[in-house]
Each structure stands twice: as C-alpha cells, then as structure tokens.
C-alpha positions in Angstrom: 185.5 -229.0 42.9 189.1 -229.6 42.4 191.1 -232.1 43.9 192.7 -230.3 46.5 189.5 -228.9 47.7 188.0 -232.4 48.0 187.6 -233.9 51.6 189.4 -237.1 52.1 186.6 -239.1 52.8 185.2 -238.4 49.3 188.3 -239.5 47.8 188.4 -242.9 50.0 184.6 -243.4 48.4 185.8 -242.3 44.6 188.6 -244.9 45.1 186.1 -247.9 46.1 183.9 -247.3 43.7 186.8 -246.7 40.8 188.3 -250.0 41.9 185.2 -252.4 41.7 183.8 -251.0 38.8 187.0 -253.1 36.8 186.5 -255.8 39.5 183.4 -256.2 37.8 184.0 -255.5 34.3 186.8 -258.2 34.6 184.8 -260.8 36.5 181.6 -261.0 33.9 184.1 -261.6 31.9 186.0 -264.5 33.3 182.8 -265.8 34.3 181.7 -266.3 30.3 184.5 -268.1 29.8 183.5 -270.9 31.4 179.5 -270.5 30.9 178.7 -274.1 31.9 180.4 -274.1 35.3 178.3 -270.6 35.7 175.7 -271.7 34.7 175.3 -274.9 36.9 176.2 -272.9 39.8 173.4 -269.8 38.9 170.9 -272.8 38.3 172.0 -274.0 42.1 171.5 -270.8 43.7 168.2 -269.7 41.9 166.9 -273.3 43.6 167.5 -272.6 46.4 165.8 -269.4 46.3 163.2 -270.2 44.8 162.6 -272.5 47.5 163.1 -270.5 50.4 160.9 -267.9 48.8 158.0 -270.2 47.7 157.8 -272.1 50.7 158.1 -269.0 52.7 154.8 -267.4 51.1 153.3 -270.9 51.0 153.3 -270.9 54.6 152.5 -267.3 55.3 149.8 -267.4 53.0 148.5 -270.8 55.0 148.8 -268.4 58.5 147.0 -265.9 57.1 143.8 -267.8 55.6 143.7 -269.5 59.0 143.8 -266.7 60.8 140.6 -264.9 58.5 138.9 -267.9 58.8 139.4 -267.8 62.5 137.8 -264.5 62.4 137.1 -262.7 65.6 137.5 -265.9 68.1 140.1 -264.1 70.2 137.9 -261.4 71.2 135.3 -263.2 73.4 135.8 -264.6 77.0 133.4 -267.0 78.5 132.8 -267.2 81.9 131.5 -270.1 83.6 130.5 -271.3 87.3 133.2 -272.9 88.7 131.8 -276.0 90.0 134.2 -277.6 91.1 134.4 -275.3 94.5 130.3 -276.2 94.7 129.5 -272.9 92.4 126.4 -274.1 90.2 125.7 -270.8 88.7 126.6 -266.7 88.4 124.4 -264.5 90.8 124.0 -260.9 90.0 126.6 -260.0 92.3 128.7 -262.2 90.4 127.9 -260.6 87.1 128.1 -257.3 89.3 131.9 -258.1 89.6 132.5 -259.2 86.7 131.2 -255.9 85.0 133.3 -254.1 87.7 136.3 -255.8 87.0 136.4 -255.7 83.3 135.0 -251.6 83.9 138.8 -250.1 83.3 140.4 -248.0 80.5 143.3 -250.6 79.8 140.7 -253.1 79.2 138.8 -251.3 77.1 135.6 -251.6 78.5 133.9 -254.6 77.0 130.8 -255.9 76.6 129.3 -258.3 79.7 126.3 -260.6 78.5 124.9 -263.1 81.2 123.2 -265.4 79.8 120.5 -268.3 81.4 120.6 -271.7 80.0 118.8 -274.8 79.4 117.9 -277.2 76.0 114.9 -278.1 74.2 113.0 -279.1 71.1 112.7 -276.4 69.0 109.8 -277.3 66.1 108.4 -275.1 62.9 105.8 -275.7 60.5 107.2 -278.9 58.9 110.7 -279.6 61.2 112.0 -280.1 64.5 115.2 -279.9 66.1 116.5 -280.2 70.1 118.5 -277.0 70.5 120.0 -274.9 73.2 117.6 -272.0 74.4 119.5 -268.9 75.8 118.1 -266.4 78.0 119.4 -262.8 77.3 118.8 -259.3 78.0 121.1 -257.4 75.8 121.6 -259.2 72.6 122.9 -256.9 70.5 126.1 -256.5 72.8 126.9 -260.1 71.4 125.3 -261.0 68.4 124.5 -259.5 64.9 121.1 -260.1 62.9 121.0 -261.1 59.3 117.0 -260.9 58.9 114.9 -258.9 61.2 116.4 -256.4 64.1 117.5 -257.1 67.0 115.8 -256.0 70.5 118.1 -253.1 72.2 115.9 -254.8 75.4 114.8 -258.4 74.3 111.4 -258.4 76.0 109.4 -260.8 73.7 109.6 -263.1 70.8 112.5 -265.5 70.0 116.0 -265.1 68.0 117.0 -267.8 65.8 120.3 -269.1 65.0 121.1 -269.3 61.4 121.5 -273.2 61.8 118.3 -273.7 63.4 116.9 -271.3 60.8 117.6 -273.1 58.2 116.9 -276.4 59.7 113.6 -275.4 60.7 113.2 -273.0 57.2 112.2 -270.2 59.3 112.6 -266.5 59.3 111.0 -263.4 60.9 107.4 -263.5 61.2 107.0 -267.2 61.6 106.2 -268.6 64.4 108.0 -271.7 66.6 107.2 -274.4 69.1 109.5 -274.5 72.2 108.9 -276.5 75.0 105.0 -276.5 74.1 104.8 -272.7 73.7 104.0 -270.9 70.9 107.0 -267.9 70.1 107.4 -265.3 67.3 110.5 -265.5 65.4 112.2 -261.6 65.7 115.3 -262.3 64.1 117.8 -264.9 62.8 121.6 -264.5 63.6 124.3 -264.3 61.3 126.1 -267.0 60.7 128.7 -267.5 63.3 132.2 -266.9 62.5 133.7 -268.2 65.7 133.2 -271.2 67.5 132.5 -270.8 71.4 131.0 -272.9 74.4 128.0 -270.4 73.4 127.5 -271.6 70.1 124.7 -268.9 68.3 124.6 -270.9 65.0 121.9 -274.1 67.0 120.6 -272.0 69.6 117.9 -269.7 70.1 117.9 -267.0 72.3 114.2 -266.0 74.6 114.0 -263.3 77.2 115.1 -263.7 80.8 111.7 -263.4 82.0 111.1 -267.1 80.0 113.2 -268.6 82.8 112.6 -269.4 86.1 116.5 -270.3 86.9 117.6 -269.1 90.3 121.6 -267.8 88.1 123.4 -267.4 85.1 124.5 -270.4 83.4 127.3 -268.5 81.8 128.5 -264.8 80.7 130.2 -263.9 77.6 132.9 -261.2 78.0 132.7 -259.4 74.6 136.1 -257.2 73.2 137.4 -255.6 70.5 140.6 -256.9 70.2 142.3 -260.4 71.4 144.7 -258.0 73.4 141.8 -256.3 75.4 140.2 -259.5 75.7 143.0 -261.3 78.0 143.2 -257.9 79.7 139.4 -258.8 80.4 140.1 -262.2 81.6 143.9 -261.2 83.7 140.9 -258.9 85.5 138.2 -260.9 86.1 141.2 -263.8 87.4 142.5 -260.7 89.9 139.6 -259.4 90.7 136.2 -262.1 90.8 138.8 -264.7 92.2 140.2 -263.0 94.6 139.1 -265.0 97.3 137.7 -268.1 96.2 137.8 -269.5 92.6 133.9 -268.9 92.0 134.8 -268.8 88.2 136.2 -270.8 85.4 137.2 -268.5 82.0 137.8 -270.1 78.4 139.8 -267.6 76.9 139.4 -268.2 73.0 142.6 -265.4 72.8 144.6 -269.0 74.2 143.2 -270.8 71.4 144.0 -268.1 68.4 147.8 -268.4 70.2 148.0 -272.0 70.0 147.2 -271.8 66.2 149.3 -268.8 65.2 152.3 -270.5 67.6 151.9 -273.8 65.2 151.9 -271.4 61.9 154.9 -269.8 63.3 156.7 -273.3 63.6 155.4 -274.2 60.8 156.7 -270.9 58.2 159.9 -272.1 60.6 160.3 -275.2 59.4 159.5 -275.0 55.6 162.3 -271.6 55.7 164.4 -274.3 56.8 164.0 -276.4 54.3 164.4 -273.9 51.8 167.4 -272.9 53.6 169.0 -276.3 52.9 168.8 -275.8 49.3 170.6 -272.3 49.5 173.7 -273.8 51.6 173.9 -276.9 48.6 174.1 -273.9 46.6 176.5 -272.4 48.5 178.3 -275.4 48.4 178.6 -275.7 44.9 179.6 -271.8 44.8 182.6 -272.7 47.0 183.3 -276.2 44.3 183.2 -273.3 41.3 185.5 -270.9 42.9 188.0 -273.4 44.1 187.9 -275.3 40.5 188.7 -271.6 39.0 191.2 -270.4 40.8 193.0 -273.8 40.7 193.0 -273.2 36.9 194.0 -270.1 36.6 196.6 -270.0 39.3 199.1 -269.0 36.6 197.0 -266.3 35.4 197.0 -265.1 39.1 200.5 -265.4 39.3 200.9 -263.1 36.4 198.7 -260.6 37.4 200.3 -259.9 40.9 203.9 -260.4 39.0 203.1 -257.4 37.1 201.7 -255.2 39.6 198.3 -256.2 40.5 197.1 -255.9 44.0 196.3 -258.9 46.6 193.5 -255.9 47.0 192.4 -256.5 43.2 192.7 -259.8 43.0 190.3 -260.2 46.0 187.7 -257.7 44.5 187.7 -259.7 41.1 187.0 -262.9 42.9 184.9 -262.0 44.9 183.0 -260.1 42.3 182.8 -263.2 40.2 180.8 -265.0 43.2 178.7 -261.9 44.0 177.7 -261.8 40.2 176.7 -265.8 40.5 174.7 -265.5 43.8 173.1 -262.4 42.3 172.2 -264.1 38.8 170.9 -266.9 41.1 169.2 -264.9 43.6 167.2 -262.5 40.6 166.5 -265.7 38.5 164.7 -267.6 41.7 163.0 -265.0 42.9 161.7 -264.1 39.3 160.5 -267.8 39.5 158.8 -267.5 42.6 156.7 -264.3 41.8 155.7 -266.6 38.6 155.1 -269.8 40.6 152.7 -267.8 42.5 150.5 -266.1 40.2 150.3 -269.5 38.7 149.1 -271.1 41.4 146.8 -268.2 42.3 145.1 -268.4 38.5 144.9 -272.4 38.5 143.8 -272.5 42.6 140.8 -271.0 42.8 140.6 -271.7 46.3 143.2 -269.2 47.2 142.2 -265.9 47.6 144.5 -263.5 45.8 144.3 -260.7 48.8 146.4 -263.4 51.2 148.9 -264.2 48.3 149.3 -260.3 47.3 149.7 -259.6 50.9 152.5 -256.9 51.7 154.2 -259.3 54.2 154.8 -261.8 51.3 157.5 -259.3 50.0 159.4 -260.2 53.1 160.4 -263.6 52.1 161.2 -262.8 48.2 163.4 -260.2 49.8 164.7 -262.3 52.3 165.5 -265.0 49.4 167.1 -262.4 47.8 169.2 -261.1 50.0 170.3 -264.6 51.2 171.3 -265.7 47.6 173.4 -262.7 47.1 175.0 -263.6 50.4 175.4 -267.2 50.1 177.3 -265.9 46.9 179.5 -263.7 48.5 180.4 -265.9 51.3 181.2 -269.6 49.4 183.4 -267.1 47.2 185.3 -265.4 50.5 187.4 -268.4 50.6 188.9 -269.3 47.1 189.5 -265.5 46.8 191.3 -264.8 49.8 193.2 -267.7 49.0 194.2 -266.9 45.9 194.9 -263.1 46.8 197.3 -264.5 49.2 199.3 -266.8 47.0 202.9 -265.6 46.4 203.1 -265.0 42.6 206.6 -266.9 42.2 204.9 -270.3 43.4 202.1 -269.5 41.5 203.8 -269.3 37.9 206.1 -272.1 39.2 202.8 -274.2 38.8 
C-alpha cells in the first residue's frame, strides 16, 4: 500500500514503533557503558522479584495443601438439640423439618442422617476400647466403607470406625462385645478425612432398633459442596427456627472460611514483604538514573543542541530503565522457577501437584510485571527531567 493510501492511524503506529526501536538500540548501549551501575541495579530488581514471586507461591502452595488436607469438612452441617431453650433431643417431626427445609433446588438437596447416641466399651478378641456407639438408619448417605459393604437399610450387625478397627484389630466377620452383647462386624469405615462433632474414625455405628432413646441425639446435614451446605444451614435457621430456637447448627463451611481467611492474610502479608524488596529496587533504579543523567548532562545538552527531541530524549531514558527492570524482572523470575523445583526435588514432603498448580503462574507473572514496572516508573523521573533541561544550561555545565 502506498503512502498516500495509508490511514493515519497506521502511520501514528509506524512512527511509535520507528522511534523506540533507536530508543532502544541507543539505551543498551549507554547502559554497557557503565555495566557495574547496571548491573547492581539488575541484581536489585531480580531480588526483589524473586522475592515477591517465591514468597507468593510459598504461601499459595501452603493454602492449598491445607485446604486438601481439609478435604471435604465444609460440606457437612451438624445439627444439634438446642438445650439451652430445654430441647434434649430431635423428634421425628424435628427431623421431618429439617428434611423439609433442606428439600429445595438451591440447596441442592442433601443428605439428612439422624442419628441416636450414647458411649460404651467396645471389646474384641484381645482389646478393648470405650467408644461412641451411633444409631443409624441410612449409613451410606454419610459414610464410605473400606472393608465389607455397607447396609442400604442397617438392620443388623455393627460398623466399625477405622480407629476402633485397628485398635481392636478387627475387620468384617469378627465379632465384638458392646455393652455385654455379642455383634457382627459388617464393615469398617474409611478413614475419616474431616473432623466433626460426629467423629466416624472411634465410633461404631448399630441399628436404631439397638436403642431404646425416646430422640435423636444429633443429625448430620450431608452436601456436596461448602456453598450448598450453608444454603442447607441459612434453611434449616429460616425454617426449623422459625418460632423457637429448637436447634443449634455447627457449620464446618465457617470453619473452612476461618482457615482460607487466615491463608488469604497470610499470601497478603508475605506479597508484602516481597513487595518491600521491589520498592528498594525501585529505589536504587531512581539512584542509577539520577547518577546517569547527572553525568551525561552535557551529552544531553548536545543532543537536543543538534536537533534531538525532548520526545527522544525521554524514550532513550526511559528505555534504559525499562531494559533494567526487565533484565531484573526475567532474571528473578528465572530464579524463582529454579528455587522451586529445588525445593520440590529436596522436600519430599511437598507434593509437586500444589507447586505445579496453574494459580502459581499468577504470582511469577505478577513479579514480572511489577519488576518491569518498578523499572519504568523509578526511571519516569530522571528522564523527564532531563528531557526538560534547556540544552544551553546543559552544555554550560
């Protein structure tokens, strides 16, 4: 396309990009003439991305292995007897309204397990332990078996928690002792991943018909999510207590927030301190630029005296810092990603999935982006004040 045929928009870009490609060219080249100062101020901004980066992943990657070893403990609601208004235990009707209340498509229809309650010594062949014994109808609503098979309708025959399983070195087939009476083991638990009021891991679970209680001791509002699960308990709140507070709810979706809230403060706070390190490199940007154009103020001088642009000058200034934060910025971050897998081949206690995690690529571009920045920023400065110098005081210098 010729000239006159080209719109003046692509012209404006053509021009920008034809006068920083010099800008450029000239700052690398003023920059390797002093290589120590440059290099001292690269070193200070690659610190202090490398620290904003490492400690950025350090702390995501401490969120997210707390949050898989939290597991699933945001998806339960337990639901007690409120006994403080005189309630000592959940009828049926109160069950009945609980599984009403929690019956809605925006809470995702969960899983209501009432459950009887009382404690007792639970003995095998050649052990003995005092556990808590659980009545329960629909176990596998709640609970998942690692030997045997759960009961869709737990009629007869006891489950065993893993921890009173292996106390008791037990497994389906055997038989137990509780409370003087001889029960068939069905099944023992997996291993709990979640803690609860209704800890599975030293109970063991008998049918309903084994107790002669007049209520439920408790019922365990199962969900799929942590979301759906305070939907659950918002509803059973609106709905159950509508007229009396016949219920108390521990919402284990409260718990997960307290945590994440304290890994959020937490990736905060060590992005802080990495952030100190990029404005001391910042900092010793702004000393660099300021030492530089000092020097060459006469150089300056000439340049505008024989035609060069405040425009120009600007760009090549400005260029110089941009190619320091840059250096800086490519050189930490280069160091972080090596820092890491360093730390993930010595450590074997970190698990390589939460350090290879795709949110981890935030902070190294984060780091990056800020080092480039802080570049570009200490440099505004010396360069627009050397840009606006007038050339005749600057070659009276």
């Amino acid at each position: 396309m010729s000239d006159a045929g080209r719109s003046p928009r692509g012209a404006d870009r053509s021009g920008w990009v034809r006068g920083w490609r010099p800008a450029v060219s000239m700052a690398a080249r003023n920059l390797r003439r002093n290589r120590t100062r440059t290099v001292l101020a690269v070193l200070g901004v690659c610190i202090g991305v490398l620290a904003v980066a490492a400690l950025g992943i350090f702390g995501n990657v401490l969120a997210l292995g707390a949050d898989d070893a939290i597991g699933d403990i945001g998806t339960q609601v337990v639901v007690s007897p409120n006994a403080d208004a005189g309630v000592q235990s959940l009828s049926e009707a109160d069950v009945t309204a609980i599984r009403r209340a929690v019956d809605d498509p925006s809470v995702g229809d969960p899983a209501v397990v009432p459950l009887y309650s009382d404690n007792a010594v639970v003995a095998g062949q050649s052990a003995q332990t005092f556990a808590t014994v659980y009545g329960v109808s629909e176990p596998g609503l709640a609970f998942e078996a690692a030997e045997g098979e759960l009961p869709e309708r737990h009629r007869q025959g006891a489950i065993v928690g893993a921890g009173v399983a292996e106390e008791l070195a037990v497994e389906p087939g055997d038989t137990v002792e509780i409370a003087g009476s001889q029960v068939r083991v069905v099944a023992v638990l997996a291993e709990s991943q979640t803690f609860s009021p209704v800890a599975p891991d030293d109970a063991v679970f008998l049918p309903e018909s084994a107790f002669a209680a007049d209520g439920y001791a408790q019922a365990l509002v199962v969900s799929e999510s942590g979301a759906t699960a305070q939907a659950a308990a918002d509803a059973i709140r609106e709905d159950v207590n509508a007229r009396e507070e016949r219920v108390d709810l521990f919402e284990l979706a409260a718990v997960v927030d307290e945590i994440n809230g304290f890994f959020d403060l937490l990736s905060t706070f060590l992005l802080g301190l990495g952030g100190i390190s990029l404005v001391v490199a910042g900092v010793s940007i702004l000393n660099v630029m300021l030492m530089s154009t000092v020097e060459r103020r006469q150089e300056i001088g000439v340049m505008r005296a024989v035609g060069v642009t405040r425009r120009d000058v600007l760009r090549v200034l400005l260029a110089e810092a941009g190619l320091i934060g840059a250096a800086g910025a490519a050189a930490g971050t280069l160091l972080t990603v090596v820092l890491v897998a360093g730390l993930v081949a010595s450590t074997p206690a970190v698990d390589a999935s939460l350090v290879l995690d795709p949110t981890n690529g935030y902070y190294l571009l984060l780091a990056l982006a800020f080092g480039v920045g802080v570049g570009i920023v200490s440099g505004a400065y010396p360069a627009w004040k050397a840009a606006n110098e007038r050339p005749v005081e600057a070659l009276r210098s």
